[in-house]
One Martini backbone bead per residue (centre of mass of N, CA, C, O) as a GRO file, in nm:
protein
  174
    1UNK     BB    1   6.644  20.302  25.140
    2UNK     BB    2   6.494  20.318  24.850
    3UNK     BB    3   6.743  20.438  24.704
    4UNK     BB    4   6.909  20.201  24.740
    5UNK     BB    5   6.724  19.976  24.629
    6UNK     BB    6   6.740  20.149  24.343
    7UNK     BB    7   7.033  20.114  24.285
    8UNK     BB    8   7.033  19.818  24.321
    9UNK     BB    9   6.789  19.745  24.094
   10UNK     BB   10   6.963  19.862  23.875
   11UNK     BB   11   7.223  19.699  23.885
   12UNK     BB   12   7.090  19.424  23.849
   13UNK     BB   13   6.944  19.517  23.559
   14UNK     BB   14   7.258  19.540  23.420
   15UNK     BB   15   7.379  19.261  23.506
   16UNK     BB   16   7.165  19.100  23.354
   17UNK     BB   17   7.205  19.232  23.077
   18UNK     BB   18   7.465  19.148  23.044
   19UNK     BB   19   7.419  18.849  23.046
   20UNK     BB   20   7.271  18.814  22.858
   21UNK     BB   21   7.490  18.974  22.639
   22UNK     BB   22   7.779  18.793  22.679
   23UNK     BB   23   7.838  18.717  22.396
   24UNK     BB   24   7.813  18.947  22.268
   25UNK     BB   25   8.003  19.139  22.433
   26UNK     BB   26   8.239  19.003  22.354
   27UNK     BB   27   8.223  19.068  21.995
   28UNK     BB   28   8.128  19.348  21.932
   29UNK     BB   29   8.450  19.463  21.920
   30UNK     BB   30   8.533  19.303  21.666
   31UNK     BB   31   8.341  19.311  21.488
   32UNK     BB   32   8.392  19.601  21.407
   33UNK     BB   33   8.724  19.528  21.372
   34UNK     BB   34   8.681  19.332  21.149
   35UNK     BB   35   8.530  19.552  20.917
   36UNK     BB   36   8.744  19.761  20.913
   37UNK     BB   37   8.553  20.002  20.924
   38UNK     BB   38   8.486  20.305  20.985
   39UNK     BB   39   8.194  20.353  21.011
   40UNK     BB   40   8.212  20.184  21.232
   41UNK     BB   41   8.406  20.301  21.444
   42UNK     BB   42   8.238  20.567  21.454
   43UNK     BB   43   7.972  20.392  21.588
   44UNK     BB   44   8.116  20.306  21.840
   45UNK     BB   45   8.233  20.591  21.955
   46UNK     BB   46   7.935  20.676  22.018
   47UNK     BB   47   7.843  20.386  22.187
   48UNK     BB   48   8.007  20.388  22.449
   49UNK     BB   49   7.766  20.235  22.693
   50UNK     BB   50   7.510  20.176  22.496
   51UNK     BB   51   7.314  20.093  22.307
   52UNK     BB   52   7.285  19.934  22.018
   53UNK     BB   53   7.073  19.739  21.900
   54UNK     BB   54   6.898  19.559  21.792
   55UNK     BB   55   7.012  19.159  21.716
   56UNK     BB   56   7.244  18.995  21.859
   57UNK     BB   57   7.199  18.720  21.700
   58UNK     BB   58   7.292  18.851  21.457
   59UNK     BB   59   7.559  19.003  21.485
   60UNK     BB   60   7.694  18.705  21.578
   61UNK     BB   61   7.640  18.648  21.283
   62UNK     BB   62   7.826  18.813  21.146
   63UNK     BB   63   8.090  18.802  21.298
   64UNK     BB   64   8.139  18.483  21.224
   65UNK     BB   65   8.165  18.487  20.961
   66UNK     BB   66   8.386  18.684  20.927
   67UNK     BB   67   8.591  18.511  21.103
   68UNK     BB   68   8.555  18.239  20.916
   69UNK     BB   69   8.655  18.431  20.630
   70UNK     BB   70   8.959  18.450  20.790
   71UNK     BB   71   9.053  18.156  20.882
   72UNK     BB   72   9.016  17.928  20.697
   73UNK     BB   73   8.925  17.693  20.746
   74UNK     BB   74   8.906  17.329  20.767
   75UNK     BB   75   8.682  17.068  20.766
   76UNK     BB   76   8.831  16.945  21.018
   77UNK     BB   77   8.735  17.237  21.183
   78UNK     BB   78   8.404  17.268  21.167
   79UNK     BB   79   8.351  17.129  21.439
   80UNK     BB   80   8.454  17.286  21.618
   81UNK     BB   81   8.342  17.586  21.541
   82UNK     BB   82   8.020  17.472  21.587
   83UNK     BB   83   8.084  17.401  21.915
   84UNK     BB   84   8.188  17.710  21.992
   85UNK     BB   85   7.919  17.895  21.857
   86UNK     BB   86   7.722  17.757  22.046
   87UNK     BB   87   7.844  17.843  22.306
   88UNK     BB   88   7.841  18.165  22.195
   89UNK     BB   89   7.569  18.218  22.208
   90UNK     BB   90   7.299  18.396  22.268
   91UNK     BB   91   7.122  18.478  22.557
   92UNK     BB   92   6.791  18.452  22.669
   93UNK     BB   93   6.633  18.631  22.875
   94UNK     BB   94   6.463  18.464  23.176
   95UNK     BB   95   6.171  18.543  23.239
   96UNK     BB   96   6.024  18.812  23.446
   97UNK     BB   97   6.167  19.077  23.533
   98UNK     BB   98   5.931  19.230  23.702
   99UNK     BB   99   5.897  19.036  23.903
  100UNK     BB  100   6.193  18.945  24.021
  101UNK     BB  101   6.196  19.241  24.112
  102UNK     BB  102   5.976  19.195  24.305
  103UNK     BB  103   6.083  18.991  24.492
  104UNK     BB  104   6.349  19.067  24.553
  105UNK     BB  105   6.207  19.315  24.720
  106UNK     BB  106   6.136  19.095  24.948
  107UNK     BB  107   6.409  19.094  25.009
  108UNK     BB  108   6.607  19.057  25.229
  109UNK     BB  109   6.947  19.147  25.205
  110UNK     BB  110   7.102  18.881  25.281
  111UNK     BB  111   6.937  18.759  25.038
  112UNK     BB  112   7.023  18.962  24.810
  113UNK     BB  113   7.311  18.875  24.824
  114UNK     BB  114   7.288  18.568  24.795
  115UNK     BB  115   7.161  18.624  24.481
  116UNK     BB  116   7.400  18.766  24.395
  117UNK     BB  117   7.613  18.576  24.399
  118UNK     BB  118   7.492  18.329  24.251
  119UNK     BB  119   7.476  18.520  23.969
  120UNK     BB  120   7.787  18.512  24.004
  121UNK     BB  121   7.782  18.189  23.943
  122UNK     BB  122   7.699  18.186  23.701
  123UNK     BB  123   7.875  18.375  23.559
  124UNK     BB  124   8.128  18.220  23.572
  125UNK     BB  125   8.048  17.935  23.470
  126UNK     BB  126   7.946  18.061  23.187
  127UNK     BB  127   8.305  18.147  23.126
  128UNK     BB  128   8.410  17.887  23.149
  129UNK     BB  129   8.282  17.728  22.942
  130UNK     BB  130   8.361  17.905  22.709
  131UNK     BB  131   8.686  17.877  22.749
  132UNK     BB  132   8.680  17.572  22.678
  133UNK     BB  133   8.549  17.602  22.370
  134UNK     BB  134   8.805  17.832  22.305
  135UNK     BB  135   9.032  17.579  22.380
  136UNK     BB  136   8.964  17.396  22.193
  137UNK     BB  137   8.936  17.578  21.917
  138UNK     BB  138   9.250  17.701  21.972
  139UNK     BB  139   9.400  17.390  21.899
  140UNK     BB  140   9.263  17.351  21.583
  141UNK     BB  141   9.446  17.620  21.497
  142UNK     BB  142   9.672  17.716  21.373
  143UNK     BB  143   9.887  17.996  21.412
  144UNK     BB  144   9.794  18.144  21.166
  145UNK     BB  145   9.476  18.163  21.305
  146UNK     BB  146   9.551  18.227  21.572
  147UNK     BB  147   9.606  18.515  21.494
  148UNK     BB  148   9.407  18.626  21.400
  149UNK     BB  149   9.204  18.573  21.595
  150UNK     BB  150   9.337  18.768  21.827
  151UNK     BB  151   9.283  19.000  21.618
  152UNK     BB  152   8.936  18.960  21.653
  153UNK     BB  153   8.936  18.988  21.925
  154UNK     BB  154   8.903  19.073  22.196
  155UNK     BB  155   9.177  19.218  22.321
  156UNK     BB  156   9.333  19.293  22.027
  157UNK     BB  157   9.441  19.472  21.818
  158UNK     BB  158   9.119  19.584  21.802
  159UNK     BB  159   9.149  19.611  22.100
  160UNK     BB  160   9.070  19.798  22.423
  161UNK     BB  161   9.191  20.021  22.603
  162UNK     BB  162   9.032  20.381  22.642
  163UNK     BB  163   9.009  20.524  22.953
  164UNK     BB  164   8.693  20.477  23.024
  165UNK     BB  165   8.732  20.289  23.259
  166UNK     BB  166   8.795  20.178  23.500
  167UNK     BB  167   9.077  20.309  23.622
  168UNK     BB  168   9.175  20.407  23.343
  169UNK     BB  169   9.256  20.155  23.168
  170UNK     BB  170   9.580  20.193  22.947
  171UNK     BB  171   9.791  20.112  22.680
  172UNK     BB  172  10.098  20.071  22.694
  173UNK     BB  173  10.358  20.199  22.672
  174UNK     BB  174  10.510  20.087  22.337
   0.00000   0.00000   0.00000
């Protein structure tokens, strides 16, 4: 049981630990495929799965600038940006997580699941946010700058599946 309840409370602290850097990790593998660099690129390669280091909200700091001097706004352009970025900005883990983790261990498992599903809604919550931000932000950018876009964002040219993931996802042949 001790140890079942370790592997919980380790997952959860890894799941929390991500929703707090999730937009940063959004675009963390853009950031550095955006800036072109080898040394980036090797950098990356060293440390898939580990911490960066370093802080967030830096990070995602330089990500948009380079990102904002790919797309070449135009003045009219500036306030979606303004309101895009502002939406994905890295959000700071709320609360003393060594208390939560005890309060969690005090509840019963149906507890904890209910917890967890909560905190899957919310999880959820907050990437439809994202995606509306995204979705009226990438509406007022030309053809040609949704291009830039598309491939300066994970997912995009410089970013993919390199079957180190579950199931082994890898970019189709072809």
């Amino acid at each position: 049981m001790n140890t079942s309840f370790n592997s919980l409370s380790k997952k959860l602290i890894i799941a929390m630990s991500v929703l707090g850097m999730g937009a940063a990790s959004l675009t963390v593998h853009a950031q550095e495929a955006a800036a072109g660099a080898p040394a980036a690129s090797a950098n990356v390669a060293g440390q898939h799965g580990g911490h960066r280091g370093g802080n967030p909200a830096e990070r995602m700091a330089k990500y948009q600038a380079r990102l904002h001097d790919k797309l070449k706004l135009t003045a009219a352009q500036e306030p979606a940006w303004a309101t895009f970025t502002a939406a994905n900005a890295p959000k700071a883990p709320s609360g003393d997580w060594k208390a939560k983790r005890e309060a969690f261990a005090k509840l019963s498992a149906p507890e904890r699941l209910e917890q967890w599903i909560a905190l899957s809604k919310e999880r959820i919550a907050n990437q439809e946010n994202r995606l509306a931000s995204l979705k009226t932000f990438y509406a007022v950018l030309t053809p040609e700058q949704q291009k830039v876009f598309d491939d300066s964002v994970p997912g995009g040219k410089h970013a993919g599946w390199h079957g180190h993931r579950r199931g082994g996802m890898q970019h189709p042949a072809g």
